[in-house]
LOTI-653693 format. One line per 4 residues: for each residue x, z, y of C-alpha. Coordinates in steps of 0.001 Angstrom, whole numbers, plus 500000, padded with zeros to 6 digits. Layout:
<marlos>
X:Z:Y  ...
</marlos>
This chain:
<marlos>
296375:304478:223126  298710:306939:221307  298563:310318:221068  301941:312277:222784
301718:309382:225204  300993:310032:228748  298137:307577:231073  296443:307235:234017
293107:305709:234779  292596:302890:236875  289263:303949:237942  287458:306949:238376
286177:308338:234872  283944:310880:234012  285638:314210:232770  284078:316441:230612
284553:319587:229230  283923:319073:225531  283091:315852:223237  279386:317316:222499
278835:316971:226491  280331:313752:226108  278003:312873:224049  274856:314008:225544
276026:312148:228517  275183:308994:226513  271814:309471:225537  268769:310039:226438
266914:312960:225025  265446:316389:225630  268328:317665:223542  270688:315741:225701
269302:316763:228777  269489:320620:227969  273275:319889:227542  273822:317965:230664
272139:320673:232946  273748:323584:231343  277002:321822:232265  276259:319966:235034
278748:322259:237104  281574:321407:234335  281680:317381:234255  283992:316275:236623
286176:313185:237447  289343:311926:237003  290924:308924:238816  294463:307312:239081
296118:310355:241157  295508:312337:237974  298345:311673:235095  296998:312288:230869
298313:312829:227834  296414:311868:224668  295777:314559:222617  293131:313469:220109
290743:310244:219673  287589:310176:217524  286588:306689:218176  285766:305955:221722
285996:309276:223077  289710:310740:224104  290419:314392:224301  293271:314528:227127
295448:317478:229164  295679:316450:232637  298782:317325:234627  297013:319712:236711
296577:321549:233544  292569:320736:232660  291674:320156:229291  288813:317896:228255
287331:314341:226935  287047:311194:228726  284694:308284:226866  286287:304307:227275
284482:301718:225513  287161:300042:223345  287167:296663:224741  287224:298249:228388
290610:300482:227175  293358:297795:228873  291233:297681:231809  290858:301334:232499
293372:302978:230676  297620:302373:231746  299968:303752:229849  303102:305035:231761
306335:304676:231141  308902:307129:230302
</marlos>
């Protein structure tokens, strides 16, 4: 992926609002779990009705702007990238 460029995912994904969420989302801690109930009511999805464009990557996690204006990260394994992740033309 390329940042500027504008996606879609294939599948639903989870959306959330900030990498450190992101990240708590993948573990499993006290620490983590504070995190993930605190912003339970901001992690969201995103599925193939909803257009991206990449704005930053820090190794598997993407910070994207949707087209309905929401700003957040989305986490894709790398080798799961051409399976979840299209990249649009134009």
């Amino acid at each position: 992926m390329k940042i500027g460029n504008l996606y879609r995912c294939k599948h639903d994904a989870y959306f959330f609002p900030s990498k450190e969420v992101a990240l708590a989302h993948l573990r499993f801690d006290t620490e983590a779990e504070k995190i993930i109930t605190e912003n339970e009511h901001k992690i969201s999805f995103i599925g193939p009705e909803h257009i991206f464009v990449l704005l930053q990557q820090e190794q598997e996690f993407y910070q994207i702007l949707t087209s309905d204006g929401a700003l957040g990260w989305i986490f894709v394994l790398a080798d799961a990238v051409n399976g979840t992740i299209e990249k649009l033309n134009g």
